[in-house]
C-alpha positions in Angstrom: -38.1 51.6 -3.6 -37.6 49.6 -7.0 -34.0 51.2 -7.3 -32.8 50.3 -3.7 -34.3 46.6 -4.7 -32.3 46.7 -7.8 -29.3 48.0 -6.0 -29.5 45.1 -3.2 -29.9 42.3 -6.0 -27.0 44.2 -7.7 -25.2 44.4 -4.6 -26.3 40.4 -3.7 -24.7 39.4 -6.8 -21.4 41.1 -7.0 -21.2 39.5 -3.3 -22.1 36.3 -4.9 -19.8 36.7 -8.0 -16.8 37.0 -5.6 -17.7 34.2 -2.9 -17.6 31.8 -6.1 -14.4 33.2 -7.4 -13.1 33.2 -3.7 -14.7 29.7 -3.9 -12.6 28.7 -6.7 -9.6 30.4 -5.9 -8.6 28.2 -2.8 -10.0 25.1 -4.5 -7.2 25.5 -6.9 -5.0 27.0 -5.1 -5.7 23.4 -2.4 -5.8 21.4 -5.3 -2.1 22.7 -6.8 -1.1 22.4 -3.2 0.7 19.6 -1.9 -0.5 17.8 1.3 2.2 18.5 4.1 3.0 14.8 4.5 4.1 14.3 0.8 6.0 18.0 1.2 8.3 16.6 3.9 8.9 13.4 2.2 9.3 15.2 -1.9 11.6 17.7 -0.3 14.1 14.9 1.1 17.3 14.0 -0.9 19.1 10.3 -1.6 22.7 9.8 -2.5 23.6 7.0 -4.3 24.9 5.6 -1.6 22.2 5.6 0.1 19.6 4.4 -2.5 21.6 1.4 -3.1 22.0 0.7 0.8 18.1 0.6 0.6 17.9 -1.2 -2.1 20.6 -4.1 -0.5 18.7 -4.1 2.4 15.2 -4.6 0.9 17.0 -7.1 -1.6 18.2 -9.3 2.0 15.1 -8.6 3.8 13.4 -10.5 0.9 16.1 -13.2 0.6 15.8 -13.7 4.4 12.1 -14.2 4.1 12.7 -16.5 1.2 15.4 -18.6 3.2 12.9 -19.2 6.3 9.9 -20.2 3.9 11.9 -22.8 2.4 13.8 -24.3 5.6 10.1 -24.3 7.0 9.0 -26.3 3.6 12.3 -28.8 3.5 11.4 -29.8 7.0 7.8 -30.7 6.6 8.3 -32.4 3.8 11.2 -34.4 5.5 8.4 -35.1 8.4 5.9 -36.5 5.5 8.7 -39.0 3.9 8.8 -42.6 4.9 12.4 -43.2 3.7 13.7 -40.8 5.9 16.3 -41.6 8.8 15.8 -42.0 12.2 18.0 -38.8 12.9 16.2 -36.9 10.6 12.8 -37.5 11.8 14.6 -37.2 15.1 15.6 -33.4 14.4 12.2 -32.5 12.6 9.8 -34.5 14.7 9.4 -31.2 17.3 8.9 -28.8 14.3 5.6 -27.3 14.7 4.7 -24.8 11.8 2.1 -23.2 14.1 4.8 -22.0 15.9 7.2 -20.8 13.4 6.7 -17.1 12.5 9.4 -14.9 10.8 9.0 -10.7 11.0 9.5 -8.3 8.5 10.4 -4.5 9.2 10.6 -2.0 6.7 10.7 1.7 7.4 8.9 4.6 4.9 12.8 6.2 4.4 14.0 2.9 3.1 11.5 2.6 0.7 11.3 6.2 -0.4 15.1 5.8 -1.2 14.6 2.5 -2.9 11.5 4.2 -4.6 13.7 7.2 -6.1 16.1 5.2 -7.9 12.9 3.3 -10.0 11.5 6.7 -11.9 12.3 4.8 -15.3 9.8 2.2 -14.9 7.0 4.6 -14.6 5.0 5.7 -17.0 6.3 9.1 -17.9 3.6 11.1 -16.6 3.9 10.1 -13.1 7.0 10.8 -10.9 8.6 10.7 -7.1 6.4 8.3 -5.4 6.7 8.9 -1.6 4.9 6.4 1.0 4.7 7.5 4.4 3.8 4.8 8.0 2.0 6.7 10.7 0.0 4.8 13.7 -3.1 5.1 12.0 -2.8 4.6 8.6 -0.4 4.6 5.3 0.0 7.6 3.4 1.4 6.9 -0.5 1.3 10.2 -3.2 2.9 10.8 -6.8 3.0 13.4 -8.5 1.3 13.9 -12.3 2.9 15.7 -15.0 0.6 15.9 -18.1 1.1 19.0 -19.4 -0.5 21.4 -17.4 0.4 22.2 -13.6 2.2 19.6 -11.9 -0.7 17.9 -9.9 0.0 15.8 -6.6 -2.2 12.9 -6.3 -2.7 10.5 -2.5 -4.3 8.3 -0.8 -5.0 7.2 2.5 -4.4 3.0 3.3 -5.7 1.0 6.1 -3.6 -2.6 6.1 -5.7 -5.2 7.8 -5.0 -9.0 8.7 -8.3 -11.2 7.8 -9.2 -14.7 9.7 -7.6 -16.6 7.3 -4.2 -15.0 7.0 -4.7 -13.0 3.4 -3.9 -9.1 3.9 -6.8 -6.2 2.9 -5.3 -3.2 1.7 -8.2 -0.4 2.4 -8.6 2.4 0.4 -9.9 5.2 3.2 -9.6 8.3 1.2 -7.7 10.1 -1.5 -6.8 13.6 -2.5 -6.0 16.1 -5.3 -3.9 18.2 -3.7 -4.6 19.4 -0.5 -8.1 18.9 -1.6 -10.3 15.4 0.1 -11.7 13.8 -2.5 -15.0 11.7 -1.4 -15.0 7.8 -1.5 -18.1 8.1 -3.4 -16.3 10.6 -6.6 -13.5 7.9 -6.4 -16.0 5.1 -6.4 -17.0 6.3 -9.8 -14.4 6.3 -11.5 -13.3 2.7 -10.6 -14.8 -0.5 -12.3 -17.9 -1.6 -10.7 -17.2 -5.5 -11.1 -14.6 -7.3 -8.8 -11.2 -8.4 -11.1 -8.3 -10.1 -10.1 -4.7 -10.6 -11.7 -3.7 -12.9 -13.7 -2.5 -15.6 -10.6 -5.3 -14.8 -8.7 -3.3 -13.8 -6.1 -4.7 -10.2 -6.2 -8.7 -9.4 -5.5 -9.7 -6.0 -6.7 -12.9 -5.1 -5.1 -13.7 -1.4 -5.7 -17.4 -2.0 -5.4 -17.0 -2.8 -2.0 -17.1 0.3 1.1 -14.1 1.2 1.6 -12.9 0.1 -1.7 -10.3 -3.0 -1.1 -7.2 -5.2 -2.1 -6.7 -8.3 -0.4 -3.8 -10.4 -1.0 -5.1 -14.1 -1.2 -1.8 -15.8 -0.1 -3.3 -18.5 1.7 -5.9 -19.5 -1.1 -3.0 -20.9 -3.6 -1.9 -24.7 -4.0 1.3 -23.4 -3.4 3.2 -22.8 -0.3 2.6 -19.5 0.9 3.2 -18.2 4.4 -0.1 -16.4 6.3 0.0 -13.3 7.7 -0.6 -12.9 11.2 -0.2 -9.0 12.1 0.5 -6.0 10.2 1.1 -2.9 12.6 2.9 0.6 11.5 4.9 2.2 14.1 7.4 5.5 13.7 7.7 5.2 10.4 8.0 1.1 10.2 6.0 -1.3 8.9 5.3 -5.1 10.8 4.7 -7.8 9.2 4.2 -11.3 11.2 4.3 -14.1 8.9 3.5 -17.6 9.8 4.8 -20.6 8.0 2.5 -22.7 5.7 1.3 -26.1 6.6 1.9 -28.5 3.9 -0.6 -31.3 2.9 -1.2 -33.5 0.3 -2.5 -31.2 -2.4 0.2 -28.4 -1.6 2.4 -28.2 -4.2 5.6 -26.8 -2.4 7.3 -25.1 -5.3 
């Protein structure tokens, strides 16, 4: 009886033993793995040609943005001058900035070209960022080299559009590997206060569920467009913008 006991517990525990190195096994073989999304994009190829098309195009989108902001800007502030003409106000009078929005498209490809030409401004432990726009949410991964196996690192963004025009970048979820990583490990390793850049422009709240960045455009003295919509499609991200409104204590820039 006592050796058929002593068998089973033997028995129990080599069982044991190899569930936990069966365990182990496939969490490093997921967390060595990379997650299929960041597979399809690390295995794609830019020529130069094609890195600096992305790069031209990102460069005009930006200028083209630029351009509308400050057309929208000369004509308010040609509304708010008494010196100014009677055709002047003529031509401005019917501006509305309400109505004035100006949309941005960029598509995951361009960026991932644009991205593969900037590996010398990263630190030197983390290489090929990939970003990827589905219908739900954005996917963005980079790989770490420190040494040891090449570890692939993502995360899982939610963009949203708050009341007041300021974006929220939403942290839903990361991964080592192929291997989910819980909101509330991540929360632990990230400061527990809320911090923001140097221009104030930037709100880090990782305290808050999920953890968040919001953009504060509309919270500056300065001219900034709001935001209206943010949607990803195919592989494109939307941006709505709408023009500022200037006042008194907007300082136009």
């Amino acid at each position: 009886m006592i050796r058929k006991i002593v068998l089973r517990l033997l028995l129990a525990g080599a069982l044991l033993g190899a569930g936990v190195i069966t365990l182990v096994t496939v969490v490093g073989l997921l967390a060595v793995s990379q997650p299929a999304f960041y597979s399809d994009l690390r295995a794609q190829s830019y020529t130069p040609a094609e890195q600096q098309d992305a790069e031209n195009s990102l460069n005009q989108t930006m200028a083209s943005l630029d351009r509308w902001l400050h057309t929208s800007i000369a004509i308010q502030k040609a509304k708010m001058r008494n010196n100014s003409s009677v055709m002047e106000q003529l031509l401005v009078s019917s501006y509305q900035p309400l109505d004035d929005t100006y949309t941005v498209r960029l598509t995951d490809k361009q960026l991932n070209a644009y991205l593969s030409t900037k590996q010398q401004g990263l630190p030197k432990q983390l290489h090929h960022f990939c970003i990827q726009f589905n219908d739900q949410h954005t996917n963005v991964g980079f790989e770490l080299h420190n040494g040891g196996p090449v570890l692939t690192i993502s995360a899982s963004l939610n963009f949203v559009t708050e009341a007041n025009g300021n974006l929220r970048i939403e942290l839903l979820g990361g991964r080592l590997g192929r291997l989910p990583i819980p909101l509330q490990t991540i929360a632990r390793w990230l400061p527990n206060e809320v911090t923001h850049a140097s221009d104030r422009k930037l709100e880090f709240d990782l305290t808050a569920t999920p953890p968040r960045v919001t953009l504060k455009l509309t919270q500056s003295k300065e001219a900034s467009p709001r935001i209206n919509s943010v949607q990803q499609v195919n592989g494109t991200l939307v941006v709505e913008f709408q023009a500022p409104t200037l006042n008194d204590n907007t300082n136009p820039q």
